[in-house]
N, C-alpha and C positions, 0 to 999 in steps of 0.2 A: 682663507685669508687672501685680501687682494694683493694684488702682483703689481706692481708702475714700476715702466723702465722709463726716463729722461733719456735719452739717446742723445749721443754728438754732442758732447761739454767739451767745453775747456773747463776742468775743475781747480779752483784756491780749496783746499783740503782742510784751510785750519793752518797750515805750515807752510805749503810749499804749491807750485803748481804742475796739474798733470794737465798733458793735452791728446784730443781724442780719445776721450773717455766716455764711458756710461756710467749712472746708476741704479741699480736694481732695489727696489723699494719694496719688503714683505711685511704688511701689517705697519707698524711704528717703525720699524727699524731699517736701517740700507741691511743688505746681506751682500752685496757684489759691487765692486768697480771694475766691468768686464771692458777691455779695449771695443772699441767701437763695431770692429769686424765678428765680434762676439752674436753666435744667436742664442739669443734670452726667450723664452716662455711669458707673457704676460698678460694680464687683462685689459693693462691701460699704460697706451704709449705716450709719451709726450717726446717732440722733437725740438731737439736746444740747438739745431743750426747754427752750432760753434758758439753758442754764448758761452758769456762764464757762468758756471753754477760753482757755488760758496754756501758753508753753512749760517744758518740764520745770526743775524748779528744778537750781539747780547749785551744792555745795558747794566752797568754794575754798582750803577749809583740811581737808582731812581726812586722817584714820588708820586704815588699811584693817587694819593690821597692829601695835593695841593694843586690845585686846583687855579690859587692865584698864589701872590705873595703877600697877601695879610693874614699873615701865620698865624696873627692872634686871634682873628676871627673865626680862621679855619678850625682851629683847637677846639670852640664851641661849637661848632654849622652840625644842625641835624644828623643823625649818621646815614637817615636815609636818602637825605641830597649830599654827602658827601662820598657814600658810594656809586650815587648815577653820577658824581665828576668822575671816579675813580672807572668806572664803567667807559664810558666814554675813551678818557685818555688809555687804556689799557688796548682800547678796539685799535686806535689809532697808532700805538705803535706795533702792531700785531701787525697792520696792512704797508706799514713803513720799514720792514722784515726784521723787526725785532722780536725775535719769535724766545728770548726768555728775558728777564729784568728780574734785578734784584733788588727789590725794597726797601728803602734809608730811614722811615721812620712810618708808622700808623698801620703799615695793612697788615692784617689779622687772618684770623682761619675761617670768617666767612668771605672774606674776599675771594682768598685760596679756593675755598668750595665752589665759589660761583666760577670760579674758573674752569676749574675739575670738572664740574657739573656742566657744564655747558650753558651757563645759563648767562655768561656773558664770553664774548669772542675775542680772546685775547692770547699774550704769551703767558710762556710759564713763569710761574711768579715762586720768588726765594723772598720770604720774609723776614724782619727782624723783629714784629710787634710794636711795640713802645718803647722809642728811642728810650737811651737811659743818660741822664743829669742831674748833675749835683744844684743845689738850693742857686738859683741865683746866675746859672750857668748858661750855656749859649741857646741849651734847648729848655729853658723855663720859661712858658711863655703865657705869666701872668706879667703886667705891663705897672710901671713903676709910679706911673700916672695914672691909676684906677687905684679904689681900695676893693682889696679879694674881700670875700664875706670869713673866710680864717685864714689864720696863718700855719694850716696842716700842709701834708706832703701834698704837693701837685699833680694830678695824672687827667690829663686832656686826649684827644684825639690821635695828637703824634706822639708825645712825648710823656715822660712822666721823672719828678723830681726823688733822687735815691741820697742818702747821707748818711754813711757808714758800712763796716763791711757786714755787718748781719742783715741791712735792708738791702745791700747791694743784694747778696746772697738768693733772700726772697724773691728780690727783683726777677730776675735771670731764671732763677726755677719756677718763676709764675710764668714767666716769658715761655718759657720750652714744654710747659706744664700745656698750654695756649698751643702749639704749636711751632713754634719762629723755628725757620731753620740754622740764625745765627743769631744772634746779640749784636744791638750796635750801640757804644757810647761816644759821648763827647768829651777828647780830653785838651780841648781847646776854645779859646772864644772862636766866633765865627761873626761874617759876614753882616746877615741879615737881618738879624736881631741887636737888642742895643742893651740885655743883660749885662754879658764881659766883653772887655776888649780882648782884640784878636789875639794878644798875647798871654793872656788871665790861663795857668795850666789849672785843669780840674781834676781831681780826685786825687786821692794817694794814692801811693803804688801797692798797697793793701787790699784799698780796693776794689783798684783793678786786679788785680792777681788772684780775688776771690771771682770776678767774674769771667778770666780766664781758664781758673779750675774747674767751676761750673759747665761751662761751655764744652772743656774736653771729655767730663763726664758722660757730656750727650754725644760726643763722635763730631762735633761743631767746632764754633770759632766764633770769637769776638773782630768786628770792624769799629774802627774807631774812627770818629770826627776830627780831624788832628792837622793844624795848618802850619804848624809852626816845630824848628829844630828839636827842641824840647820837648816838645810831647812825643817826635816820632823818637828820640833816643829810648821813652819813657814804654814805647810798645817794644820797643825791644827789648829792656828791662822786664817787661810782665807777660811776655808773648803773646802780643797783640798781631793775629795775621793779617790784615787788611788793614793800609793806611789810608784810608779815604783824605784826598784833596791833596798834605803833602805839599803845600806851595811855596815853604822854606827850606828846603832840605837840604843842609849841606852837605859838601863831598864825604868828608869823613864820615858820614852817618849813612849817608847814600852805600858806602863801599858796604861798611856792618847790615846795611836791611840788606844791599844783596849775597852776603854771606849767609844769612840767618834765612833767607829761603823766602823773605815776608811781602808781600804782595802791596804794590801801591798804586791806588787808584785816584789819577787828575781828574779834576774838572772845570776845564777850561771855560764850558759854556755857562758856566755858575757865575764866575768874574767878569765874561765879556757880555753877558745880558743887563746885566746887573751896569756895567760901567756905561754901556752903550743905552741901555730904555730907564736909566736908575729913576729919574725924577718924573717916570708917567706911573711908576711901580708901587708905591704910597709907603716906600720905605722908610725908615728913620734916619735923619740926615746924618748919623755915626756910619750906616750904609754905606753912604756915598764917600765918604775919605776912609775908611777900610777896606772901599774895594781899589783903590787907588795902591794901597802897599800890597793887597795880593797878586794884581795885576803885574806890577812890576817883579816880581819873583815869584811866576807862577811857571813860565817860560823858564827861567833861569833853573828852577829846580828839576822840573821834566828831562831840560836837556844834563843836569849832572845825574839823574836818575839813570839815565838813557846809558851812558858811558860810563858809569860804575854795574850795569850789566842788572839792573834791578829787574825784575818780573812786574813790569804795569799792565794792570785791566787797565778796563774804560767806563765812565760813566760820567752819563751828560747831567745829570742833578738839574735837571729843568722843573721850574712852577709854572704854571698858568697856562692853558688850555693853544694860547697865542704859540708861545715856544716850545711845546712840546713838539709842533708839527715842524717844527724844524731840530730834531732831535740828532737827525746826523751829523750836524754843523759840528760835533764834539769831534768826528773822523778828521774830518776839514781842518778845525784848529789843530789838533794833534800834527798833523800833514805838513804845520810849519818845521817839526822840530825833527820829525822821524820820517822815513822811505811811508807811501802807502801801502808795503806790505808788511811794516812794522806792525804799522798803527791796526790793519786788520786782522792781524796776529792776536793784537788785546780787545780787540773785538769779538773774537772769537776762540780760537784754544784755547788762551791764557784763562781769558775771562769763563769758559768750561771749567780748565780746573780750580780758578779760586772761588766757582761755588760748587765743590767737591763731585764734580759730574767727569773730571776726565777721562777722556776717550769717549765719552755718552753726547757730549753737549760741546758745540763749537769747534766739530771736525764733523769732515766727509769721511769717513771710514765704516767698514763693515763691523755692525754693534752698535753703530751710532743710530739714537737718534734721529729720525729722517727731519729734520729742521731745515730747511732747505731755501734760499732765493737762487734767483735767472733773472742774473741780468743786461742789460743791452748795452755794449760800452764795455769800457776795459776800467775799473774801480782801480787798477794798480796803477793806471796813468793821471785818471783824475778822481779824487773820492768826493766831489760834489756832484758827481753824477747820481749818488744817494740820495741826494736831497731832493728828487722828483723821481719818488719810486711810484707813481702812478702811470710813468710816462718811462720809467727807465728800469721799472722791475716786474716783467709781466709773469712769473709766477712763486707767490708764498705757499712754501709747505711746510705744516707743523702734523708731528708727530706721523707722516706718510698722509696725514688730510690734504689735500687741497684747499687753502684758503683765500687763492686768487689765480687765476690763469686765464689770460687776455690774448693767449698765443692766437 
């Protein structure tokens, strides 16, 4: 089994920082953080001349399988050109050291394969299958101005329409049947779509409560689509662990998710793409004045998240091929409200443990993982120096591989 010592780090571990460090890399895994004056045995040295070495960042909202924002045309597009977009974007944030991502709605277990398999170059990918939506909801994405050929349940590309708790039920055990490693529903209007408004709550608490039994069955967890105060009291209610987006969240509800242990993941760069490129994006003009009230308490909620002591990932929730490649910009915006070593905190540990890899995924530690970037710059003083990892992150390692090294 090959042997890689990194030599001369300053290391971010995931938590905290060590300086004049090494690490000793066996097969996938680190096995050592020897102090620098350490002699290591190896086949392959690589010399970090006091950069920082950090583990790979991890996106915890993302869309392997949009490609653009006409979500409704996406829902139909070939599946064979919608896995060379998915191909594509996957390679790219794998070189942008985002070495895992976890899925928000459409990739499946041949994505996964092709990943596994080598057949496309990318990070490790956490699925959730086919988003789940009630009739009519934020992720139903037959358009109100076409006629469908019936009026049966919907299941497209991303998403698919569920109505009651026995089809929930189905739903969720076809899902895990499939492989997903989690479930994701929607229990709020959203954004980009012009089904419900942003405020429209979905499902009963029935229903969800069936597809959080489900979930625990499998050792899993349900993430929910949920923008608004009500929906997030509503995952608290039915133990929903992952509150994706979260751009209302009041204080008193904020204190209860951080009591109850339950993970909330912003994203910022969903709002500010969207407010900033809305009318080149061929969105629906309810778009553009719904992204107008998330915007405005999207900040405001993070920062009562922030001080009620909440546990937030990170995930940039970007579409289209243009703003993927600025994926880091999600660290950036976060950077207004938190320290940069908050914000890479849920970058990485946090974001480990809410897709149940702790201590494996999102730390430097011995056990872990070898998911690794080295980069040039200090990320703790400015975190846009991410955003030209060609020029500022000369070497990606996943799984103890080398997948880029410029040294």
């Amino acid at each position: 089994m090959t042997v890689t010592i990194i030599r001369d780090c300053t290391i971010f571990d995931g938590h905290d920082v060590l300086d004049g460090r090494s690490v000793v890399v066996e097969g996938e895994r680190i096995v050592d953080l020897p102090d620098n004056g350490a002699s290591v045995s190896a086949d392959q040295v690589i010399e970090g001349n006091g950069r920082m070495l950090m583990p790979g960042l991890i996106d915890a909202h993302y869309h392997a399988y949009t490609p653009s924002y006409d979500f409704y045309g996406i829902d139909r597009m070939p599946v064979p050109l919608l896995t060379s977009h998915a191909a594509k974007l996957l390679t790219g944030a794998l070189q942008r050291g985002f070495t895992t991502v976890r899925d928000a709605a459409g990739a499946d277990i041949g994505l996964w394969l092709s990943l596994e398999e080598g057949l496309i170059e990318g990070p490790r990918l956490f699925y959730s299958g086919k988003a789940i939506t009630q009739t009519g909801g934020h992720g139903d994405m037959r358009r109100r101005d076409y006629i469908e050929p019936c009026g049966c349940a919907y299941s497209g590309a991303l998403t698919q329409t569920v109505d009651g708790v026995d089809e929930m039920r189905r739903a969720v055990r076809e899902e895990f049947r499939k492989g997903a490693h989690q479930i994701k529903v929607f229990i709020s209007g959203g954004v980009s779509t012009a089904n419900a408004p942003l405020w429209m709550p979905h499902f009963s608490s029935e229903e969800l409560r069936c597809a959080v039994e489900e979930a625990e069955k499998r050792r899993s967890y349900v993430m929910a689509h949920c923008h608004t105060d009500h929906g997030a009291k509503q995952c608290l209610e039915v133990g929903i662990r992952s509150i994706e987006h979260g751009s209302e969240v009041h204080e008193h509800t904020a204190q209860r998710i951080a009591e109850a242990g339950v993970f909330v993941v912003p994203t910022l760069s969903a709002g500010h793409n969207i407010a900033t490129y809305g009318s080149e994006l061929g969105l629906p003009a309810s778009a553009l004045v719904k992204v107008k009230e998330v915007q405005e308490s999207a900040l405001k909620s993070l920062e009562t998240n922030v001080r009620a002591g909440v546990k937030l990932g990170l995930g940039a929730d970007l579409h289209g091929h243009r703003f993927h490649e600025r994926q880091a910009m999600e660290l950036v915006l976060r950077a207004e409200v938190q320290p940069p070593i908050d914000v890479l905190r849920s970058a990485t540990s946090i974001n480990g443990e809410l897709v149940q890899m702790k201590g494996e995924l999102g730390v430097v530690a011995e056990g872990a993982y070898a998911d690794l970037i080295l980069v040039d710059g200090d990320p703790l003083a400015d975190l846009s120096m991410l955003l030209e990892p060609q020029e500022n992150m000369p070497l990606v390692m996943k799984g103890g591989r080398v997948i880029r090294n410029t040294l």
